[in-house]
N, C-alpha and C positions, 0 to 999 in steps of 0.2 A: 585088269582092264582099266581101273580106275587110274594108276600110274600111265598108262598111254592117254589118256586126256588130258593129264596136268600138260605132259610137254606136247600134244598137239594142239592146243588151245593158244590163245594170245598172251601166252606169258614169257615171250622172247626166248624161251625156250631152243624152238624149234632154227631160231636163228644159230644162237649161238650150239650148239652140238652139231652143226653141219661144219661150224668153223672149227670144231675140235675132228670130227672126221677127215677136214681137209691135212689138218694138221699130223694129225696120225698117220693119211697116208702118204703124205710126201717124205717120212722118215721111212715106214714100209715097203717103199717099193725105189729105194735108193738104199744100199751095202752103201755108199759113200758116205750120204746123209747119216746114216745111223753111225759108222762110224765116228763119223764129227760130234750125234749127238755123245757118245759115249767119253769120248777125249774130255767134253767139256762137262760132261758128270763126273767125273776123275778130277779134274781140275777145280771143282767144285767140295770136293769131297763126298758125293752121292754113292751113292750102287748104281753102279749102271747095271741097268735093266733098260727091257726095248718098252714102247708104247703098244698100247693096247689098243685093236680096233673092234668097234661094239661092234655087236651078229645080230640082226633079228631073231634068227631062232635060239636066238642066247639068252635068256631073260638075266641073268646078272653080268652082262660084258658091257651094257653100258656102266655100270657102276665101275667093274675092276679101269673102263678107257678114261674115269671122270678123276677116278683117283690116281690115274699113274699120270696123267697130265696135273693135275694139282701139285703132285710132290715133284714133280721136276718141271715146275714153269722157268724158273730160273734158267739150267740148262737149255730149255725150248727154247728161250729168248735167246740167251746171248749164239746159241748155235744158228738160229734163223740170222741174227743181225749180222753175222759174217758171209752170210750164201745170199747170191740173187734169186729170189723165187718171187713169185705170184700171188703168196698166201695171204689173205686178210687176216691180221690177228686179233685174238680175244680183246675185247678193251676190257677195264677194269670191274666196269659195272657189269660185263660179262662171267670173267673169272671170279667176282664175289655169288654168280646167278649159277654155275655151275659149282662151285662151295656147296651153296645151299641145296642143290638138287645130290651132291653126294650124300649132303645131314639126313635127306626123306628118304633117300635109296638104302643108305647102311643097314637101320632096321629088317626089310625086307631079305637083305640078304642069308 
């Protein structure tokens, strides 16, 4: 209970993991999009592996969605800067705010 406070409370939290949900699901619910992001993990020299979308009744899916967007922000980026979409993306002071919410999550897992 005490981890559902930190990110419903005013610690920008609650913004930026709606923008990693947005993010997750336009890869999710597009076989194109995921393809593309996958080329560009390859291209990258990553694993392509798909994105992860948090479950409420998941208690560790937001951690595994924080960590697979961490390790392929790269890919995320350069795949989104090729597609026209609507997504608002992470800014930086976001992506360092999600970092740190993975460092408090890990433990618990």
């Amino acid at each position: 209970m005490q981890g559902m406070l930190l990110i419903t409370g005013d610690s920008g939290f609650v913004g930026a993991l709606a923008k990693c949900r947005n993010i997750v699901g336009h890869f999710k619910h597009s076989p194109a999009n995921t393809a593309e992001l996958q080329v560009e993990q390859g291209t990258l020299g990553q694993k392509q592996e798909s994105l992860i979308q948090d479950v409420p009744i998941r208690w560790n899916s937001m951690l595994e969605m924080v960590k697979r967007l961490i390790r392929n922000q790269a890919a995320i980026k350069a795949t989104l800067d090729q597609q026209q979409h609507k997504l608002v993306m992470l800014t930086p002071p976001e992506w360092d705010k999600i970092q740190r919410l993975e460092t408090l999550l890990e433990p618990c897992r």
